[in-house]
C-alpha positions in Angstrom: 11.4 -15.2 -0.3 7.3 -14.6 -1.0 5.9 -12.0 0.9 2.0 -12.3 0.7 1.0 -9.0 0.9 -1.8 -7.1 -0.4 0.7 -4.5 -1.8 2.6 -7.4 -3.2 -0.6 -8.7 -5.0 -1.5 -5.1 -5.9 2.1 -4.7 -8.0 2.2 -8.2 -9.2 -1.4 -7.5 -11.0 -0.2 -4.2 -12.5 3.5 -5.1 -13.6 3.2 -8.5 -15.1 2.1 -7.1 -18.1 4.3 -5.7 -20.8 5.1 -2.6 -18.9 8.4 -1.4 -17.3 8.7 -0.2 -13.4 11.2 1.9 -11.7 11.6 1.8 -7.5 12.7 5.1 -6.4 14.0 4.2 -2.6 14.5 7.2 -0.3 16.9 7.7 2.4 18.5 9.6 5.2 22.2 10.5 6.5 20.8 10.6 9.9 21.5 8.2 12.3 18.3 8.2 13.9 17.0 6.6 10.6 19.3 4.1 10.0 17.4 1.2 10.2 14.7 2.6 8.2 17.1 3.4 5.6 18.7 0.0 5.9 15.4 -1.7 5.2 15.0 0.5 2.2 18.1 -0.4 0.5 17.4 -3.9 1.2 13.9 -3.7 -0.1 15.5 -1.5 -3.1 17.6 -4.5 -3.4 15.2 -7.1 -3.4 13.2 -5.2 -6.3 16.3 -5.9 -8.6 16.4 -9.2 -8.1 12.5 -9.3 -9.9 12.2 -10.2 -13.7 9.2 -11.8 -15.5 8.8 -13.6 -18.7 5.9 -12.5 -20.4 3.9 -15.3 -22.2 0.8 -15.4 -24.0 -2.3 -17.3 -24.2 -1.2 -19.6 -27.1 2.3 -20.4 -25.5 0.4 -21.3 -22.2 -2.4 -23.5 -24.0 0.4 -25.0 -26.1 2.4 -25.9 -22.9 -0.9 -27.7 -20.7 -1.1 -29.3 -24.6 1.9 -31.0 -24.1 1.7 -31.8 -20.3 -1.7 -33.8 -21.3 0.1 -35.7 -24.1 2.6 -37.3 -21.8 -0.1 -38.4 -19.0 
């Protein structure tokens, strides 16, 4: 799933460099907050699933290289 979301965008531009990121996700015992907590997990969740492969200039350029060739 994409979420297009400025804070999305915001995160994307600042950890797809060679940096690492940690999620701290808050919750609460109480039952008046369990669906907030819920959605937290689950986002919590969702942040684990994320990895990115870091490439550089010369790996991309080499790459559209190659894609040109074959056309």
């Amino acid at each position: 799933m994409r979420v297009n979301h400025h804070f999305t965008n915001v995160c994307y531009y600042h950890c797809s460099r060679n940096s690492k990121t940690a999620v701290i996700v808050c919750a609460s015992q109480e039952s008046a907050h369990t669906s907030e907590t819920t959605n937290a997990f689950k986002f919590g969740q969702a942040c684990r699933q994320i990895s990115m492969t870091i490439r550089t200039q010369a790996d991309m350029l080499g790459d559209l290289m190659k894609y040109h060739m074959r056309a």
